[in-house]
MIKOLMI-104144 format. One record per residue (C-alpha): z, x, y; residue number from 0. Coordinates in Angstrom, 1 decimal, always signed. Each point is the difference from the previous one (the first is absolute). Example, Ala and Ser with C-alpha at 12.3 -4.5 7.8 and 13.67 -1.06 7.14 Angstrom:
<nodes>
NODE      zz      xx      yy    k
NODE    +7.8   +12.3    -4.5    0
NODE    -0.7    +1.4    +3.4    1
</nodes>
This chain:
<nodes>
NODE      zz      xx      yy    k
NODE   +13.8   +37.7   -49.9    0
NODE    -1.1    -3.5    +1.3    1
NODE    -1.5    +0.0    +3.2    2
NODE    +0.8    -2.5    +2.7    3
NODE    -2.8    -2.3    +1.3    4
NODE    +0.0    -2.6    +2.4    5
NODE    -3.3    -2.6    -1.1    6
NODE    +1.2    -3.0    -0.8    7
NODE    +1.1    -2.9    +2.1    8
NODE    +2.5    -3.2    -0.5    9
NODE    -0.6    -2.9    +1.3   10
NODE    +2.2    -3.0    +0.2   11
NODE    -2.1    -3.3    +1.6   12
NODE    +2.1    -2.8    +1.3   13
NODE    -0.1    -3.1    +2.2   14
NODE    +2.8    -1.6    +1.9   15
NODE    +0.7    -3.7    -0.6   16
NODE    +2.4    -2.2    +1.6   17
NODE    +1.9    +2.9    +1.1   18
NODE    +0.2    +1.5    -3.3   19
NODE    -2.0    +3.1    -1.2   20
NODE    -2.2    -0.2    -3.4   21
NODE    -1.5    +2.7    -2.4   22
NODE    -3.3    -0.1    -1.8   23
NODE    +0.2    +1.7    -3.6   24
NODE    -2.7    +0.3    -2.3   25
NODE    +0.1    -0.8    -3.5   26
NODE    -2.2    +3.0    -1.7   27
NODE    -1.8    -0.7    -3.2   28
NODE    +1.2    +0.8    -3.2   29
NODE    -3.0    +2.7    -0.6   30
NODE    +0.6    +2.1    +3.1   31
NODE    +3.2    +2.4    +0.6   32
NODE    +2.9    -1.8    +0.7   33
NODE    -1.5    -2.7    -1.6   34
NODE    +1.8    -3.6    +0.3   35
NODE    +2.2    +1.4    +2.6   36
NODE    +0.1    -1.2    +3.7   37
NODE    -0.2    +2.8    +2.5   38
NODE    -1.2    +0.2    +3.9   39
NODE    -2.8    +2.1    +1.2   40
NODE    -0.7    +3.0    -0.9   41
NODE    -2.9    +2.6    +0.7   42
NODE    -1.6    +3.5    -0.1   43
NODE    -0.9    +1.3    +3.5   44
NODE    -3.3    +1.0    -0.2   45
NODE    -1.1    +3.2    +1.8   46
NODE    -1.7    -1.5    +3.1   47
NODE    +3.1    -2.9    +0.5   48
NODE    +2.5    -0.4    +2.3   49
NODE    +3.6    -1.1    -1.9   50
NODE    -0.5    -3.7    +1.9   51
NODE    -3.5    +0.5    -0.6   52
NODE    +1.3    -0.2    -3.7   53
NODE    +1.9    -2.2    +0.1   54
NODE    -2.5    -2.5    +1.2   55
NODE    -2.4    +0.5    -2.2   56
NODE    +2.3    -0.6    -2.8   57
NODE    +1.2    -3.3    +1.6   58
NODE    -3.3    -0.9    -0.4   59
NODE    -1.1    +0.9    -3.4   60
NODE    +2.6    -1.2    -1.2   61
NODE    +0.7    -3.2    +1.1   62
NODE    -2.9    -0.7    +2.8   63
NODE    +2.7    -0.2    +2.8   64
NODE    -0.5    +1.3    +3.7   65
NODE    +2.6    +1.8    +1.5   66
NODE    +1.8    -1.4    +3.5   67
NODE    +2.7    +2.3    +0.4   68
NODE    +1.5    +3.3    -1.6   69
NODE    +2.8    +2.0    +0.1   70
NODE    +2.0    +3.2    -1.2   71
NODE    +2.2    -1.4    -2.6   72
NODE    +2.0    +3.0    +0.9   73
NODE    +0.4    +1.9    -3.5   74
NODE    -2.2    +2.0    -2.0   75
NODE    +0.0    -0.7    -3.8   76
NODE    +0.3    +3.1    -2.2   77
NODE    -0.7    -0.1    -3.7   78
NODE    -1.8    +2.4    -2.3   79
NODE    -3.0    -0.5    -1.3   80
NODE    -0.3    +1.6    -3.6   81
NODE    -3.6    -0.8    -0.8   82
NODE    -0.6    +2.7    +2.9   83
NODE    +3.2    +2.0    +0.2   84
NODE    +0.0    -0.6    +4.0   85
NODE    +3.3    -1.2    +1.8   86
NODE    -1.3    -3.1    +2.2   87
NODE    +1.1    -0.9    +3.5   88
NODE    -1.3    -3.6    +0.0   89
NODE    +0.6    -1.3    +4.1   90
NODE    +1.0    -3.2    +0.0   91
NODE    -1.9    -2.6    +1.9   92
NODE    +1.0    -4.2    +0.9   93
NODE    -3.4    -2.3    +0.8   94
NODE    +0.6    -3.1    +1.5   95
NODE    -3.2    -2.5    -1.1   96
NODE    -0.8    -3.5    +1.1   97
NODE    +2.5    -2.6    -1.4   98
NODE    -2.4    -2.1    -1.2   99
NODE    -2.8    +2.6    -1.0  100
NODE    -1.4    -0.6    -3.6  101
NODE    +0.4    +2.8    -3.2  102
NODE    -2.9    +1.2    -1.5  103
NODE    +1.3    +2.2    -2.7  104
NODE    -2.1    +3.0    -0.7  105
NODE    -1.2    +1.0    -3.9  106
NODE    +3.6    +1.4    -1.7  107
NODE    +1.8    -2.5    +1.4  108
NODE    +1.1    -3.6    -2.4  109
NODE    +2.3    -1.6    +3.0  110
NODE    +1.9    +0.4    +3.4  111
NODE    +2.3    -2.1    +1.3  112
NODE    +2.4    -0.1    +3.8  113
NODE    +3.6    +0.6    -0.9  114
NODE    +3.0    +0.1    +2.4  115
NODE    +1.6    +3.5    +0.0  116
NODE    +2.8    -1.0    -2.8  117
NODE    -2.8    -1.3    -2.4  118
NODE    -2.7    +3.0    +0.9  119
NODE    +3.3    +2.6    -0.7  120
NODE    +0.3    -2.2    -3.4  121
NODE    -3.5    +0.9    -1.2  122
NODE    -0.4    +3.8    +1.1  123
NODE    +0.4    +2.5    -2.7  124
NODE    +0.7    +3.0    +1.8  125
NODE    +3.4    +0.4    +2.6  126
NODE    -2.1    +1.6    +2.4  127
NODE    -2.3    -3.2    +0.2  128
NODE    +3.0    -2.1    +0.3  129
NODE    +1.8    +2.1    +2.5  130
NODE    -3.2    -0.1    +2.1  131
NODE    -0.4    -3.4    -0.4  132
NODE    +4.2    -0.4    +1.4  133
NODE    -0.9    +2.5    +2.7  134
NODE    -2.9    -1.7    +1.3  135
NODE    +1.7    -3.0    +0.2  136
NODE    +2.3    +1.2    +2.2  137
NODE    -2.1    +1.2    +1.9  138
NODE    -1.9    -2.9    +0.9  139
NODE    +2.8    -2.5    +0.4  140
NODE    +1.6    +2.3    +2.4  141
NODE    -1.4    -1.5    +3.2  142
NODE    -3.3    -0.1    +1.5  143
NODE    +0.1    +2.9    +2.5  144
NODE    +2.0    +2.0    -2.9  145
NODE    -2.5    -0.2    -2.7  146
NODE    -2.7    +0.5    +2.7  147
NODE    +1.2    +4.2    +0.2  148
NODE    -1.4    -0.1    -3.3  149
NODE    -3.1    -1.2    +0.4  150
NODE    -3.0    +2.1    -0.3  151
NODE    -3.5    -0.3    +1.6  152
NODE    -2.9    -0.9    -1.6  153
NODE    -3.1    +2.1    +0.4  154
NODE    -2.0    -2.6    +1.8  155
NODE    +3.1    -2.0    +1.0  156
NODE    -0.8    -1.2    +3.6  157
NODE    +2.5    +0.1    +2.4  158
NODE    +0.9    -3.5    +0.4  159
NODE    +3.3    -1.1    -0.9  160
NODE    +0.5    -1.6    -3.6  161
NODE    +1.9    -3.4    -0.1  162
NODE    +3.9    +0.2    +0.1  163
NODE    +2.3    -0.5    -2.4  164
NODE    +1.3    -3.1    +0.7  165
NODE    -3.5    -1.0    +0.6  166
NODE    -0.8    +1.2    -3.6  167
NODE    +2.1    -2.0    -2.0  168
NODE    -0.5    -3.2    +2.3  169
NODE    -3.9    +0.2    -1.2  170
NODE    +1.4    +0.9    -3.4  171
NODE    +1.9    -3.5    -0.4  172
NODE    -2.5    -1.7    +1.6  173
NODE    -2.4    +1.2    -2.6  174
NODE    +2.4    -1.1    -2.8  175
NODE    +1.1    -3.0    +1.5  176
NODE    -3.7    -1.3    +0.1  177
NODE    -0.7    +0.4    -3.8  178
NODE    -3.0    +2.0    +1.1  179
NODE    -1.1    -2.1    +2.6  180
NODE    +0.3    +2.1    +2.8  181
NODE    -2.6    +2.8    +0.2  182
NODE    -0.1    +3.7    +0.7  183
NODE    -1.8    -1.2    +3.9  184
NODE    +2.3    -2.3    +0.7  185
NODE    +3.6    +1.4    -1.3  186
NODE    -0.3    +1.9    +3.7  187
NODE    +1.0    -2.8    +1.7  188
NODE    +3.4    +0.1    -1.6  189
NODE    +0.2    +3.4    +1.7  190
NODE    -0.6    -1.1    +3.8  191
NODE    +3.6    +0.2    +1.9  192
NODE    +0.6    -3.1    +1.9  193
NODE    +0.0    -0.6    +3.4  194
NODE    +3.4    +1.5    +2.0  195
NODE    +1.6    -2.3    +2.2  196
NODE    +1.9    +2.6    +2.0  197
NODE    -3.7    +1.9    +0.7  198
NODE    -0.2    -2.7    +2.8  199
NODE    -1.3    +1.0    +3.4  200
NODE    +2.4    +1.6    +2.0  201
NODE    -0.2    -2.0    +3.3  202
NODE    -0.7    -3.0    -2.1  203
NODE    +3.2    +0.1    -1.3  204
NODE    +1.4    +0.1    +3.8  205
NODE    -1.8    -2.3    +1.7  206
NODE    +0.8    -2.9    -2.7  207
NODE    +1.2    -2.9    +1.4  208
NODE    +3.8    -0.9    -1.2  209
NODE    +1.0    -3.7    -0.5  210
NODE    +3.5    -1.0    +1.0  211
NODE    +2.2    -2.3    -1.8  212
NODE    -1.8    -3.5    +1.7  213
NODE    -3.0    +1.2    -1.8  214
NODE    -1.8    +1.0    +3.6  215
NODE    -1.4    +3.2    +0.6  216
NODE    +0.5    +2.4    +2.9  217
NODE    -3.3    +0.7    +2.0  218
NODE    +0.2    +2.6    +2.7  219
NODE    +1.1    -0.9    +3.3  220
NODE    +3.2    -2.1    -1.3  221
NODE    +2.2    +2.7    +0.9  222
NODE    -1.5    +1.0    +3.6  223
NODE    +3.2    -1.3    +1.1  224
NODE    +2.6    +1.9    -2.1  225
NODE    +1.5    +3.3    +1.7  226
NODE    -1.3    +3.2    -1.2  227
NODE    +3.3    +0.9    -1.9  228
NODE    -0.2    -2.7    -2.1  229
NODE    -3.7    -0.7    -0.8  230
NODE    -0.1    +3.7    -1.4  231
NODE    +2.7    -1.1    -2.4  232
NODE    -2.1    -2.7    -0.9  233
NODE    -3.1    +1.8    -0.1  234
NODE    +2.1    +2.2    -2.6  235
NODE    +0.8    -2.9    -2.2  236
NODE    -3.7    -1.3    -0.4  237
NODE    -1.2    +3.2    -1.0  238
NODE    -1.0    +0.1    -3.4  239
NODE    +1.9    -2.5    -1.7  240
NODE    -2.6    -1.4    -2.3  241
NODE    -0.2    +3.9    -1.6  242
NODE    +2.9    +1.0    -2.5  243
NODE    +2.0    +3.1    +1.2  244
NODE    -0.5    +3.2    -1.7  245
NODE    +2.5    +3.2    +0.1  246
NODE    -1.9    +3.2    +1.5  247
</nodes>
């Protein structure tokens, strides 16, 4: 009777560019298992390792990559295993990675290559790496505060906030649009929000002088003259109209 283990982990590394979301697959070599076949990451978790822990680890070995970002791909890949006879609940992990971070392929591997989700499902032998690969993609072009109730924490993750979304794919097409001129320091000034004209100062806003029709300004004291009635209503009107109105 086959046991059921829990060792090994998938990992699916992808980048977002230009608003779109692309796998890595590795091209094995033709002298390894699965040889000439593309897959994503896999690995054995050792005894000491934490499943992130893992995960990383394989990221690196295999193709030299740091991690930025995971998250709980939310599904567990079962499949037996017949050189051990053990049932295998393989959890299911997304990294996110640099956009313009280079591959170093580790020993087994011939080639690797960024595919959209259609051309990554293409090239996947197995329906559980191409329903992952679907699944993911969902998950991640769902909306930034969505996707973010997937994310997981890094060990030594700090507790500063990562860059946005939006922010994300701005960098991304910067970084494409410059033909590689645009470096890894400076793609996070593509990230900075720009100033907000309606964070003006409060009283500033009030105490703006308004222009009438003639082109002449009204300084204080014009209306000394004006009964009380009446310069309150006109008091009302110069409030704020340089600053769009807003619904509460």
């Amino acid at each position: 009777m086959p046991e059921i283990v829990s060792d090994i982990v998938d990992v699916y590394v992808f980048r977002r560019l230009n608003a779109r979301v692309q796998f890595l697959l590795l091209q094995r070599k033709s002298n390894v298992p699965l040889g000439n076949t593309w897959q994503s990451f896999h690995t054995q978790i050792q005894g000491h390792e934490s499943t992130i822990g893992a995960a990383r680890r394989a990221v690196q070995e295999l193709a030299g990559l740091n991690i930025s970002e995971v998250y709980s791909a939310d599904y567990i890949n079962e499949f037996f295993d017949d050189t051990r006879d053990v049932v295998v609940l393989a959890p299911v992990l997304a990294v996110n990675v640099s956009p313009q971070a280079p591959v170093t392929l580790g020993h087994e591997l011939r080639e690797c290559a960024w595919w959209d989700t259609k051309q990554a499902v293409g090239r996947l032998p197995f329906a559980g790496q191409r329903w992952a690969v679907r699944h993911i993609d969902e998950l991640m072009s769902i909306g930034h505060a969505e996707s973010q109730l997937y994310r997981l924490q890094l060990p030594d993750e700090t507790a500063s906030p990562s860059r946005s979304l939006v922010e994300e794919d701005a960098a991304a097409h910067a970084i494409e649009e410059s033909d590689g001129e645009v470096t890894a320091n400076e793609v996070e000034d593509y990230s900075r929000p720009a100033p907000d004209a309606t964070n003006l100062d409060e009283e500033d806003s009030y105490t703006r002088p308004r222009s009438d029709e003639s082109g002449d300004e009204s300084t204080p004291g014009e209306d000394d003259d004006v009964p009380a009635e009446e310069e309150s209503e006109q008091r009302r009107d110069r409030l704020r109209t340089d600053v769009p109105l807003h619904d509460d």
